[in-house]
C-alpha positions as protocol buffer text, in pm:
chain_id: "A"
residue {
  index: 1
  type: UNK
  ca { x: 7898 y: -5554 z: -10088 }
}
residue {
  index: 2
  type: UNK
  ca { x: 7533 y: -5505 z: -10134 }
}
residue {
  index: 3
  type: UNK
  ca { x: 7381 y: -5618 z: -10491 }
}
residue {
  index: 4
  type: UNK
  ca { x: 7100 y: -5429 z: -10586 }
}
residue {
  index: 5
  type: UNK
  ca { x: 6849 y: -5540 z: -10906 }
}
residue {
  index: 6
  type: UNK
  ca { x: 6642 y: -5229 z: -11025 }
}
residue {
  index: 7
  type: UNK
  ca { x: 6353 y: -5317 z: -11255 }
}
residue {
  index: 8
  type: UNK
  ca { x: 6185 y: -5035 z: -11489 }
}
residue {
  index: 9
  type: UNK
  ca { x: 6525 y: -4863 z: -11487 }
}
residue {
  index: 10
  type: UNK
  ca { x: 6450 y: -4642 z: -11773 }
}
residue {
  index: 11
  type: UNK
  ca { x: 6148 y: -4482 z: -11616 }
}
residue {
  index: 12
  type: UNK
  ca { x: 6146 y: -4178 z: -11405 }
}
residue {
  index: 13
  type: UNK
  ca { x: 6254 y: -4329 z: -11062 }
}
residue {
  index: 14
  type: UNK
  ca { x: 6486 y: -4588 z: -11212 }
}
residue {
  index: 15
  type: UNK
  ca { x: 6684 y: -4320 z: -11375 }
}
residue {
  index: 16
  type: UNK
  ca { x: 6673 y: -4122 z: -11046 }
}
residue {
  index: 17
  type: UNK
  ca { x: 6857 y: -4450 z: -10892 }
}
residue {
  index: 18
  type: UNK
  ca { x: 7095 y: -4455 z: -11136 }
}
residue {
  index: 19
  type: UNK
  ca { x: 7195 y: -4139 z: -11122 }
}
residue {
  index: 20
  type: UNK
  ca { x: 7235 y: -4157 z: -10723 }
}
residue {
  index: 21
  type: UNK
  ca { x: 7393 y: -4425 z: -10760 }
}
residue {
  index: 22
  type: UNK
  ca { x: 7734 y: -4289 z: -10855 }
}
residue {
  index: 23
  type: UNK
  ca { x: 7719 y: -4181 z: -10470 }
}
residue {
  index: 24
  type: UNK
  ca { x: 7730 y: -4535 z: -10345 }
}
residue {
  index: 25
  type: UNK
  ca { x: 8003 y: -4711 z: -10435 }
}
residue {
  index: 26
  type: UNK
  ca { x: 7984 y: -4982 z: -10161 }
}
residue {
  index: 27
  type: UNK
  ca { x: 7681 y: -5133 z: -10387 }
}
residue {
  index: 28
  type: UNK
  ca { x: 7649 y: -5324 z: -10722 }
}
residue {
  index: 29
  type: UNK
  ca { x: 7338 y: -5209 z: -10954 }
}
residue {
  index: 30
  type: UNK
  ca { x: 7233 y: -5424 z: -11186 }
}
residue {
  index: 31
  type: UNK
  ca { x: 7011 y: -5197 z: -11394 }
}
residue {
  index: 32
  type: UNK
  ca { x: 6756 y: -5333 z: -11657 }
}
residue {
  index: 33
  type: UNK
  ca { x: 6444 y: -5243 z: -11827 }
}
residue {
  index: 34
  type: UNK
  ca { x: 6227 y: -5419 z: -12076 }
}
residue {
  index: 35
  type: UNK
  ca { x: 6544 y: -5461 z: -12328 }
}
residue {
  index: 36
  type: UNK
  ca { x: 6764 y: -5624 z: -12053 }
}
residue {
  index: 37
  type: UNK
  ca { x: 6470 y: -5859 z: -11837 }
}
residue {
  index: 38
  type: UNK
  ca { x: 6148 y: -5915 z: -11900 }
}
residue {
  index: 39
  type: UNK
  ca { x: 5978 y: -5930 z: -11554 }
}
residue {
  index: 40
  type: UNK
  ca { x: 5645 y: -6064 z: -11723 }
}
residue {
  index: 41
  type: UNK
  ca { x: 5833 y: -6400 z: -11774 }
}
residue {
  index: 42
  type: UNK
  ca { x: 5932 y: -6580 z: -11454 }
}
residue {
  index: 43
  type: UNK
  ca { x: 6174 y: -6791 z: -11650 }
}
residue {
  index: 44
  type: UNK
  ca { x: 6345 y: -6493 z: -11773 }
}
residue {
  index: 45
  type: UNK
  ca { x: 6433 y: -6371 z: -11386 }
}
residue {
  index: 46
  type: UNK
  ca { x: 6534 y: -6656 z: -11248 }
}
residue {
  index: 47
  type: UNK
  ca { x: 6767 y: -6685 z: -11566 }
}
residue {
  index: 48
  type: UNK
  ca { x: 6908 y: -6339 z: -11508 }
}
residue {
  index: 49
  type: UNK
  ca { x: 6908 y: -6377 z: -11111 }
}
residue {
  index: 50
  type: UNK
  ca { x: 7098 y: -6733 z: -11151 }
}
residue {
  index: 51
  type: UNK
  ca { x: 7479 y: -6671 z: -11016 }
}
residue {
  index: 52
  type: UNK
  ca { x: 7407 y: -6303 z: -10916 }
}
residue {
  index: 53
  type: UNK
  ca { x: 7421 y: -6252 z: -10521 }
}
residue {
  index: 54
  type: UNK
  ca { x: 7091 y: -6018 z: -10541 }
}
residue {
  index: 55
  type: UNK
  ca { x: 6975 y: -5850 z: -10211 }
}
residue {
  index: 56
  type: UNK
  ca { x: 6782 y: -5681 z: -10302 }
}
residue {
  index: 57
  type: UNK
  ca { x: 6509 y: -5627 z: -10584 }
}
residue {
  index: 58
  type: UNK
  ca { x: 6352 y: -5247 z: -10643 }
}
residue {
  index: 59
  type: UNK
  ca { x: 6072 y: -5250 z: -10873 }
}
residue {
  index: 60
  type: UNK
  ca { x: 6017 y: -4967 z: -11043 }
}
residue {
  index: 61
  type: UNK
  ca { x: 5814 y: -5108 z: -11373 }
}
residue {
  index: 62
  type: UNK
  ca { x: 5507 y: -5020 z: -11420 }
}
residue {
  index: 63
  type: UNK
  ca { x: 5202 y: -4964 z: -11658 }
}
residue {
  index: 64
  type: UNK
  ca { x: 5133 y: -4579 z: -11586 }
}
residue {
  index: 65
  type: UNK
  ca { x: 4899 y: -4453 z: -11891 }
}
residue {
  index: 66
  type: UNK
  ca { x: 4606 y: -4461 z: -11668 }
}
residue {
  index: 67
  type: UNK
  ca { x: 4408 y: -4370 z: -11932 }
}
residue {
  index: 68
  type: UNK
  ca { x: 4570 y: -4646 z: -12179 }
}
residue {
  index: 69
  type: UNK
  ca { x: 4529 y: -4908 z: -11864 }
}
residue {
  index: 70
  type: UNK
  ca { x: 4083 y: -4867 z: -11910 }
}
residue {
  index: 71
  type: UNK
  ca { x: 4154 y: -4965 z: -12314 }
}
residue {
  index: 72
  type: UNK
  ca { x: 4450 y: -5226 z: -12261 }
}
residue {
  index: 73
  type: UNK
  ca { x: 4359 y: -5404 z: -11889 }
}
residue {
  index: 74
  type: UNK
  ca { x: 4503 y: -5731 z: -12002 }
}
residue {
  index: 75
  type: UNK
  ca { x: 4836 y: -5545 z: -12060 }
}
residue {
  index: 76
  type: UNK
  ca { x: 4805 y: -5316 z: -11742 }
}
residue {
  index: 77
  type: UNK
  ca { x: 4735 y: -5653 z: -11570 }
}
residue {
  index: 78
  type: UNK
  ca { x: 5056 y: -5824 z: -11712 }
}
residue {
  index: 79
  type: UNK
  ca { x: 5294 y: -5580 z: -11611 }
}
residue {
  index: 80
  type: UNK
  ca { x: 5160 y: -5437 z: -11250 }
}
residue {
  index: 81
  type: UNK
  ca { x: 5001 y: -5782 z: -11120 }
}
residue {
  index: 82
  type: UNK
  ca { x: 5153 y: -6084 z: -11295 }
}
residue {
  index: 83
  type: UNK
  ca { x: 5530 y: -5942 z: -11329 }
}
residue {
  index: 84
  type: UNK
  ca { x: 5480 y: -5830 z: -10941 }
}
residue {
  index: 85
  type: UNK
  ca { x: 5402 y: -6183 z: -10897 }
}
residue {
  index: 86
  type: UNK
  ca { x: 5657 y: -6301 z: -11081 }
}
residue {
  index: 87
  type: UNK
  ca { x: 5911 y: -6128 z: -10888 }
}
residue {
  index: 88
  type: UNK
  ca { x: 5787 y: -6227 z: -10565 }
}
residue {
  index: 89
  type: UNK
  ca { x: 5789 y: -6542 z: -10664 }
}
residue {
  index: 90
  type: UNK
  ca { x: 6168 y: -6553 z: -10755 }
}
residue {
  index: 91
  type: UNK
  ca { x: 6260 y: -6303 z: -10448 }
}
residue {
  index: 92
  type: UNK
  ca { x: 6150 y: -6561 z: -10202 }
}
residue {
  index: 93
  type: UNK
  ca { x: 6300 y: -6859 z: -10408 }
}
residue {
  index: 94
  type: UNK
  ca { x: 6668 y: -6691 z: -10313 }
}
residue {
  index: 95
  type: UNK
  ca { x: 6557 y: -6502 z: -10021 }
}
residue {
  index: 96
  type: UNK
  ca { x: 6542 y: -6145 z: -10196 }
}
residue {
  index: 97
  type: UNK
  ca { x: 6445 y: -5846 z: -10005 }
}
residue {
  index: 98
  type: UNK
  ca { x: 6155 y: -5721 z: -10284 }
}
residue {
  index: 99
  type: UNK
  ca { x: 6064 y: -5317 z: -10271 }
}
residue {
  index: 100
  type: UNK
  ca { x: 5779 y: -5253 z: -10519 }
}
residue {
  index: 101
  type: UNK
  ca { x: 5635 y: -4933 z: -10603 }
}
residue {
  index: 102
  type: UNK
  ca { x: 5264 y: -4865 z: -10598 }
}
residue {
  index: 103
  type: UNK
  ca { x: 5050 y: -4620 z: -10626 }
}
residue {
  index: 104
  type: UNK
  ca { x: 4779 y: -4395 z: -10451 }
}
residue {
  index: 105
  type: UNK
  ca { x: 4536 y: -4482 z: -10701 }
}
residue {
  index: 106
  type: UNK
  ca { x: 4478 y: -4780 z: -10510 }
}
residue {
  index: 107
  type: UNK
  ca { x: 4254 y: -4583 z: -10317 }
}
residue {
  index: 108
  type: UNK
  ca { x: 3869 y: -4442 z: -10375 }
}
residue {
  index: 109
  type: UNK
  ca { x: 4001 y: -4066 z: -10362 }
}
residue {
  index: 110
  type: UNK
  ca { x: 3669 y: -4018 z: -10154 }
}
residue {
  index: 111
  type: UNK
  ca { x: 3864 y: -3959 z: -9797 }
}
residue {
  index: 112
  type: UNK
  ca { x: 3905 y: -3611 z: -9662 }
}
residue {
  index: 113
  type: UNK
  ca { x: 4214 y: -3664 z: -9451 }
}
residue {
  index: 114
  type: UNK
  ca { x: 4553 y: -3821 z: -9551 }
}
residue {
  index: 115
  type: UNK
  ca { x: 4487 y: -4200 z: -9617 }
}
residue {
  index: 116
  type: UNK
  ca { x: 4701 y: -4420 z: -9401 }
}
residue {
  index: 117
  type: UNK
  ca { x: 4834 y: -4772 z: -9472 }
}
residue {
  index: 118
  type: UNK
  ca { x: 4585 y: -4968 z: -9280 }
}
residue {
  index: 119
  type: UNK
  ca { x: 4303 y: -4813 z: -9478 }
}
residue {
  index: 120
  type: UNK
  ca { x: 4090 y: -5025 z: -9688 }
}
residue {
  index: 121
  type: UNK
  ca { x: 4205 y: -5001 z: -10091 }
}
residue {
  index: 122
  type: UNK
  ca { x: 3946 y: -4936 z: -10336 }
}
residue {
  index: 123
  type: UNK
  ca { x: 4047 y: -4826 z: -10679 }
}
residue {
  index: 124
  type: UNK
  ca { x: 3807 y: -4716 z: -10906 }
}
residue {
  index: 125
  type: UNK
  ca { x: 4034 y: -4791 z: -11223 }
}
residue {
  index: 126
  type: UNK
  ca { x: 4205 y: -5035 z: -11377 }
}
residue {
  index: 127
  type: UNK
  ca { x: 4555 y: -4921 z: -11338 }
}
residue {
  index: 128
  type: UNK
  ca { x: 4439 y: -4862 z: -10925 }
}
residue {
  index: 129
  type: UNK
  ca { x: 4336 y: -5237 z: -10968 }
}
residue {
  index: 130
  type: UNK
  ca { x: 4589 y: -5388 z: -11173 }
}
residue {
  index: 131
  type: UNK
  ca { x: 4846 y: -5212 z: -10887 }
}
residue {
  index: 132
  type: UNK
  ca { x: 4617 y: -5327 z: -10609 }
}
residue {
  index: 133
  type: UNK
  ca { x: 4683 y: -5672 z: -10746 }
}
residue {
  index: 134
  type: UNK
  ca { x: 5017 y: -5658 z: -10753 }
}
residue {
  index: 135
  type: UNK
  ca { x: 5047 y: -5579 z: -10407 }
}
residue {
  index: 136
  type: UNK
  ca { x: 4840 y: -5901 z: -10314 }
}
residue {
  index: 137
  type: UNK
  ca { x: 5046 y: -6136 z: -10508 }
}
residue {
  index: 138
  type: UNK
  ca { x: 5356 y: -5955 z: -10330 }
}
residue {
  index: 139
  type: UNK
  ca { x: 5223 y: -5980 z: -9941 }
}
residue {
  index: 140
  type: UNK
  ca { x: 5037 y: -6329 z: -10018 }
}
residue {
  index: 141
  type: UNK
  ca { x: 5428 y: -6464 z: -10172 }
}
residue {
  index: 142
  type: UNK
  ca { x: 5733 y: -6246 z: -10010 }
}
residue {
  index: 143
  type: UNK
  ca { x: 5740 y: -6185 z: -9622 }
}
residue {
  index: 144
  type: UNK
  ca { x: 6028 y: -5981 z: -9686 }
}
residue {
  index: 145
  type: UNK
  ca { x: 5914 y: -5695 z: -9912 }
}
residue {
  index: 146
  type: UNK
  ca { x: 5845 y: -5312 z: -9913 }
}
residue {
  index: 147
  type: UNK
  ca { x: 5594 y: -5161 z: -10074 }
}
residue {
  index: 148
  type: UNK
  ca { x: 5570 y: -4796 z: -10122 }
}
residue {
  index: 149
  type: UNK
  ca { x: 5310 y: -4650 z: -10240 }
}
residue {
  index: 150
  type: UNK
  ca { x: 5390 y: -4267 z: -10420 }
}
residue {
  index: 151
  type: UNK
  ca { x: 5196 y: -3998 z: -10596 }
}
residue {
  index: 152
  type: UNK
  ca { x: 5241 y: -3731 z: -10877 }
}
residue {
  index: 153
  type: UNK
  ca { x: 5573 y: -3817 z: -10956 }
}
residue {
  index: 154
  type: UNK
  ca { x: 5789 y: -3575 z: -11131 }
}
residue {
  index: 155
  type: UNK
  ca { x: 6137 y: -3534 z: -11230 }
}
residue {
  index: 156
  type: UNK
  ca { x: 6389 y: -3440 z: -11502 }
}
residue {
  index: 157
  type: UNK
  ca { x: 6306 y: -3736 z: -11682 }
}
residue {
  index: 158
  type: UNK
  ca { x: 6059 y: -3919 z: -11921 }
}
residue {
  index: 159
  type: UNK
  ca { x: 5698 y: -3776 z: -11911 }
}
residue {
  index: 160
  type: UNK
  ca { x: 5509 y: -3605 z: -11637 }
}
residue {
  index: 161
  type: UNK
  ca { x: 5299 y: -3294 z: -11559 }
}
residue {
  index: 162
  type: UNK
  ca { x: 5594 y: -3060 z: -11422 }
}
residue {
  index: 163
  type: UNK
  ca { x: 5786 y: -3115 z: -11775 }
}
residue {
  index: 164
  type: UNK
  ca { x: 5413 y: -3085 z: -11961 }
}
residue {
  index: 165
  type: UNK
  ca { x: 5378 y: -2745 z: -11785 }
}
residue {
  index: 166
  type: UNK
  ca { x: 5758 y: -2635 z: -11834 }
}
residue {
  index: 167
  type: UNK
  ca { x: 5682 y: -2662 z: -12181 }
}
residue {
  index: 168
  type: UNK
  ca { x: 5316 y: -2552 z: -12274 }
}
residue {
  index: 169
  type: UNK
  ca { x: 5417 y: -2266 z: -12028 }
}
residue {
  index: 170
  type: UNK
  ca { x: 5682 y: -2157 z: -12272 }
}
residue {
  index: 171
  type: UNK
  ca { x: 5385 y: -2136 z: -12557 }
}
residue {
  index: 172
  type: UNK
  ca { x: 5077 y: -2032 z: -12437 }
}
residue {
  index: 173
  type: UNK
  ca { x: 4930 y: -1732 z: -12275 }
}
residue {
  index: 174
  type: UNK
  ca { x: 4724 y: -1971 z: -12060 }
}
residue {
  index: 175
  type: UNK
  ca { x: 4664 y: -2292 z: -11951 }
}
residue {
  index: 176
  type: UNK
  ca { x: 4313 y: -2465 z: -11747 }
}
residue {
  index: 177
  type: UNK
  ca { x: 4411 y: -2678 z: -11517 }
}
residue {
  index: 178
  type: UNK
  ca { x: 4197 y: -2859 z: -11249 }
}
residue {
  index: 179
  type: UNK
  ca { x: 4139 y: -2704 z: -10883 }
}
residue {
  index: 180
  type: UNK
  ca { x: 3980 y: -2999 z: -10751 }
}
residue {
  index: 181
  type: UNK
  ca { x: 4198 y: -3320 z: -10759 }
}
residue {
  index: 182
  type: UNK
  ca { x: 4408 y: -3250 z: -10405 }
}
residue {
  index: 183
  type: UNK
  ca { x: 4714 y: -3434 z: -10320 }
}
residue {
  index: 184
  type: UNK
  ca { x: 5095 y: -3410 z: -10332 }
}
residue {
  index: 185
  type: UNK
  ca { x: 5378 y: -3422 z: -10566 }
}
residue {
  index: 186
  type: UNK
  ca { x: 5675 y: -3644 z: -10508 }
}
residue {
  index: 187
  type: UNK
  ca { x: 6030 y: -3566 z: -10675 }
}
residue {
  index: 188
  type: UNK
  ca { x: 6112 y: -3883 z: -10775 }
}
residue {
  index: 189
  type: UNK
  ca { x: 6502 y: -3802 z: -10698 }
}
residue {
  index: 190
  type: UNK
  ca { x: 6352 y: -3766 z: -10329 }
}
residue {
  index: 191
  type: UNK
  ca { x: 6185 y: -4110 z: -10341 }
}
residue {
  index: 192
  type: UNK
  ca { x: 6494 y: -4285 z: -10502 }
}
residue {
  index: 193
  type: UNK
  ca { x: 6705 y: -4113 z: -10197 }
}
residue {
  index: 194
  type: UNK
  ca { x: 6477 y: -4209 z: -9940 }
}
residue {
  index: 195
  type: UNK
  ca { x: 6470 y: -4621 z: -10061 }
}
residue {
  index: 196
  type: UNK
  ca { x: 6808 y: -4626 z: -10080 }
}
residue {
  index: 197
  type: UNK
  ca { x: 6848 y: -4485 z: -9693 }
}
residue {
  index: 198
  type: UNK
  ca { x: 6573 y: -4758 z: -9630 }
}
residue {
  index: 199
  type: UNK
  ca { x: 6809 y: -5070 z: -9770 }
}
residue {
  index: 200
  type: UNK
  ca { x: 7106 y: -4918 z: -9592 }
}
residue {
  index: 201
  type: UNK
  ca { x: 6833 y: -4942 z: -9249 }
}
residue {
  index: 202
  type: UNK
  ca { x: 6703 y: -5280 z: -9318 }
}
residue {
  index: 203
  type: UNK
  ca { x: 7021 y: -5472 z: -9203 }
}
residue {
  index: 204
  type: UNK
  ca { x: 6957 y: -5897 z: -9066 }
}
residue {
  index: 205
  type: UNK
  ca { x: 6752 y: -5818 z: -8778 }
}
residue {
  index: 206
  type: UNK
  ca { x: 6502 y: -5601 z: -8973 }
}
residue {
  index: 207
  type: UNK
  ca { x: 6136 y: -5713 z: -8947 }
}
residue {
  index: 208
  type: UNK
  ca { x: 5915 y: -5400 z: -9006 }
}
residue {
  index: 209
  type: UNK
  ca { x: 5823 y: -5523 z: -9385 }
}
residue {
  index: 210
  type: UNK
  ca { x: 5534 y: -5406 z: -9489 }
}
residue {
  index: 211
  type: UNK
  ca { x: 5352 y: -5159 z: -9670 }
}
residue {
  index: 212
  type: UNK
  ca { x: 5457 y: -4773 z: -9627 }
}
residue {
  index: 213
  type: UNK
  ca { x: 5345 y: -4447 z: -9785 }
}
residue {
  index: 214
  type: UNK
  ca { x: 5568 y: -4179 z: -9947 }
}
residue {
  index: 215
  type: UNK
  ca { x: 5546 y: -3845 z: -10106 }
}
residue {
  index: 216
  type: UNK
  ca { x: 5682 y: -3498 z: -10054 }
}
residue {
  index: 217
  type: UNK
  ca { x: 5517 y: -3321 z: -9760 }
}
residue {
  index: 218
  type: UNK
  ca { x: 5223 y: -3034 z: -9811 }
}
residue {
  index: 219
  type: UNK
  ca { x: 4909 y: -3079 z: -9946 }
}
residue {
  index: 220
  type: UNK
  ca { x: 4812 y: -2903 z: -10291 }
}
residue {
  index: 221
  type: UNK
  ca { x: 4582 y: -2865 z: -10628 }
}
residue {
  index: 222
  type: UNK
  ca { x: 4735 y: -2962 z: -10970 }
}
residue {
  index: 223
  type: UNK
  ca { x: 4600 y: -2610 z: -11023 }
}
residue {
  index: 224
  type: UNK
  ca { x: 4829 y: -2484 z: -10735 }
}
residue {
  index: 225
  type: UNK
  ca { x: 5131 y: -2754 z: -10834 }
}
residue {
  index: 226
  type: UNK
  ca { x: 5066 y: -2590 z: -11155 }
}
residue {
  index: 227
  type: UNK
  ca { x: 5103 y: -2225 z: -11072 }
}
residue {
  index: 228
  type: UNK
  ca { x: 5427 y: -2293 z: -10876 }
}
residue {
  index: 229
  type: UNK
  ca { x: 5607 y: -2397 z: -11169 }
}
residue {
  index: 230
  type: UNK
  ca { x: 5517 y: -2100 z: -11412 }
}
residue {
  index: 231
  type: UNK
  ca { x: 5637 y: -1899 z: -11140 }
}
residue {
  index: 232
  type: UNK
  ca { x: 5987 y: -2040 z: -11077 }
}
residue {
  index: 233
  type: UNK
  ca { x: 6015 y: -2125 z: -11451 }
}
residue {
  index: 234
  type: UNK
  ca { x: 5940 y: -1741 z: -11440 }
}
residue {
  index: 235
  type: UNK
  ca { x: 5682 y: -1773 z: -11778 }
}
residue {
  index: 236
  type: UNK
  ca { x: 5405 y: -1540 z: -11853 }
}
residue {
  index: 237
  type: UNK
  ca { x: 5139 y: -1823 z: -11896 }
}
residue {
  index: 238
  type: UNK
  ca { x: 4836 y: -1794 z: -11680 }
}
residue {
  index: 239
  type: UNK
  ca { x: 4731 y: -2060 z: -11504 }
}
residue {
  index: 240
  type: UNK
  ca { x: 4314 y: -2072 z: -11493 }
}
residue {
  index: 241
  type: UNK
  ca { x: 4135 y: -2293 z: -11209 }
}
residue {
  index: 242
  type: UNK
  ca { x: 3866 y: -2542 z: -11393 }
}
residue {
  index: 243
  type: UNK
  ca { x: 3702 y: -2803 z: -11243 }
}
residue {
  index: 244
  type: UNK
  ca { x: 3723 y: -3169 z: -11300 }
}
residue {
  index: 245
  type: UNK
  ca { x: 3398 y: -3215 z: -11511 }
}
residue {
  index: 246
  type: UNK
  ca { x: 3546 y: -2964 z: -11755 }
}
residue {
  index: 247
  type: UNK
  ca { x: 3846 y: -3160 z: -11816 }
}
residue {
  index: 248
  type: UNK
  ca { x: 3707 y: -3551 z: -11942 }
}
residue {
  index: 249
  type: UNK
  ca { x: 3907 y: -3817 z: -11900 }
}
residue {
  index: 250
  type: UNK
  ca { x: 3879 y: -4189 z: -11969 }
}
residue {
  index: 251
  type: UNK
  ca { x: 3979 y: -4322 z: -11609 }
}
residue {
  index: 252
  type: UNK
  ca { x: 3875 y: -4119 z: -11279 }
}
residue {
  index: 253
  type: UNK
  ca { x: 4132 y: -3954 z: -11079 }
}
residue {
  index: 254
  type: UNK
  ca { x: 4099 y: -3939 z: -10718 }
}
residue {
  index: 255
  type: UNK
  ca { x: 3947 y: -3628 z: -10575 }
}
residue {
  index: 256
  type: UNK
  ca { x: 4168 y: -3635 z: -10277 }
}
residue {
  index: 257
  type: UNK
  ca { x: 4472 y: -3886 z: -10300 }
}
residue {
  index: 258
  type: UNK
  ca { x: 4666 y: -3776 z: -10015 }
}
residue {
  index: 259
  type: UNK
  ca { x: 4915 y: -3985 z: -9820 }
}
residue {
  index: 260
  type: UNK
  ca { x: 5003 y: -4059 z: -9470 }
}
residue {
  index: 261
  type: UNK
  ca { x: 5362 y: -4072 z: -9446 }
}
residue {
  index: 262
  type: UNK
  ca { x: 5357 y: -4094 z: -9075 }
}
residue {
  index: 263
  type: UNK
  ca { x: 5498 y: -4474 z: -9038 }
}
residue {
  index: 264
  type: UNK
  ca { x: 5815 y: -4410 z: -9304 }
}
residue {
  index: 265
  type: UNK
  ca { x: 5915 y: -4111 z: -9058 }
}
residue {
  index: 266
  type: UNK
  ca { x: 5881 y: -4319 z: -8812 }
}
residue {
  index: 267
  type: UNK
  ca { x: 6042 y: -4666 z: -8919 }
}
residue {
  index: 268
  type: UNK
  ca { x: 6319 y: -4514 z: -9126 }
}
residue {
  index: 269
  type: UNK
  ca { x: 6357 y: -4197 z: -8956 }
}
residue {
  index: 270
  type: UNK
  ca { x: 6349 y: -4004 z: -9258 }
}
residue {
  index: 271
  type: UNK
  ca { x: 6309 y: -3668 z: -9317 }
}
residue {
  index: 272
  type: UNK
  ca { x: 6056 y: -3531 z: -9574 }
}
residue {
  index: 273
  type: UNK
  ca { x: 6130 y: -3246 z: -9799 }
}
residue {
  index: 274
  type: UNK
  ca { x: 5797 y: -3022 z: -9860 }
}
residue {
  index: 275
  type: UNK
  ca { x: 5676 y: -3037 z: -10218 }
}
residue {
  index: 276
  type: UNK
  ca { x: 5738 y: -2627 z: -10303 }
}
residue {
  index: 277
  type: UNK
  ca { x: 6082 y: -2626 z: -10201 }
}
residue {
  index: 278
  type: UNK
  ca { x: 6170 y: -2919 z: -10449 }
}
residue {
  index: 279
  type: UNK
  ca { x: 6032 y: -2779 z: -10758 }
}
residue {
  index: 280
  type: UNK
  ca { x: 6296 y: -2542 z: -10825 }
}
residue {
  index: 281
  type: UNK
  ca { x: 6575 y: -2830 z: -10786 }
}
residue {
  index: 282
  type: UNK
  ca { x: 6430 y: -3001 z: -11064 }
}
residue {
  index: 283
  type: UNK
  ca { x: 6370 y: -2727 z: -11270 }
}
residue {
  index: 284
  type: UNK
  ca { x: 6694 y: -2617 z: -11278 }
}
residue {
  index: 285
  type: UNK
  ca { x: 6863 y: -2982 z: -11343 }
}
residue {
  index: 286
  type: UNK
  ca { x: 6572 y: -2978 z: -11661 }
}
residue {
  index: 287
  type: UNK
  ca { x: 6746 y: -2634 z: -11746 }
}
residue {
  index: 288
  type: UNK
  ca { x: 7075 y: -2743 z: -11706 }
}
């Protein structure tokens, strides 16, 4: 039996595990979050690890305020660099398979075609460089890991823009959101299917570790993410196109964040859902 150790499992992907998990009864989930381990202290995981059979490791913790991260970079840096670190660190001390989430925000935003994952990283905030860090630490410590990097993540769970739109839709005539950030949302219950086909791929002669990219397929606007949802949510609000400079934030966002999912097709065989058709399957889940 397989022995799986999800990190973060309170957060939107962790809880997307869990609840998949009921499905596969041939594996043992240990499921933590901050309360349970604290990946920020090595001691701590190689207490919890100690006796367990673990073969794997899924990271899903992570600092996400991006705007928080540019006021609290030592704490951004403690959770997405030093606890990746950490884990590494452990995962090759018992010969751990280590899959860690990342980010597209590693990336300038600058490109005009999907970024691949041989393409230089250059993050222009602190939570792209605190994430960039952490995937250093992991391919400098862990042969054997997986890193996925994801983008607009959404699901029934915790906080993110489909839920934020579900419910100012319900309240407001209308709503500005931006037309020019482009890039694609990911379902997180998508992304916690697809790594769980990838563990039941990497059997003992696996060696394609590595770094892989992962989000639903289509290209889109938060403006045009945006509309979709007031449409199968079926509210009146109106959704108004403004541009980026008329929304201030404190980090940048990437102009064009798209990803280049080319290599986990091809690796893992894995089939993509397209980012419209998965909207309504979370919506209703949120409504039921």
């Amino acid at each position: 039996m397989l022995t799986i150790l999800i990190t973060g499992s309170k957060g939107q992907l962790g809880t997307e595990i869990q609840e998949l998990s009921a499905h596969h009864q041939d594996i043992q989930f240990f499921f933590t979050d901050i309360e349970e381990l604290d990946i920020c202290s090595a001691d701590a995981i190689r207490t919890y690890v100690h006796g367990k059979p673990i073969d794997y490791i899924i990271n899903c913790a992570a600092y996400t305020n991006v705007d928080q991260a540019e006021k609290n970079e030592e704490k951004a840096r403690e959770i997405n660099a030093e606890a990746a670190k950490n884990l590494a660190s452990i995962a090759i001390e018992k010969d751990i398979t280590l899959i860690h989430i990342s980010t597209d925000y590693v990336f300038s935003g600058e490109n005009h075609t999907p970024y691949t994952e041989q393409e230089k990283a250059k993050p222009s905030g602190i939570y792209g460089k605190t994430k960039f860090e952490g995937e250093e630490f992991i391919r400098k410590i862990c042969p054997k890991h997986i890193i996925i990097r994801t983008s607009w993540l959404y699901s029934p769970f915790g906080k993110n823009f489909l839920k934020t739109m579900l419910t100012l839709g319900k309240d407001k005539k209308e709503l500005g959101v931006v037309v020019d950030q482009i890039g694609t949302p990911t379902y997180a219950y998508d992304l916690a299917a697809c790594i769980l086909a990838i563990i039941n791929k990497t059997t003992k002669d696996f060696s394609e570790y590595g770094t892989y990219h992962y989000s639903n397929e289509g290209v889109c606007s938060w403006y045009d993410f945006a509309t979709d949802i007031q449409i199968i949510a079926k509210n009146k609000c109106n959704i108004k196109s403004i541009e980026s400079k008329d929304f201030q934030t404190l980090a940048k966002r990437p102009y064009y964040s798209v990803l280049n999912k080319s290599k986990i097709k091809h690796i893992f065989a894995i089939e993509i859902p397209h980012w419209k058709s998965r909207i309504e399957h979370c919506i209703r889940r949120i409504i039921e």
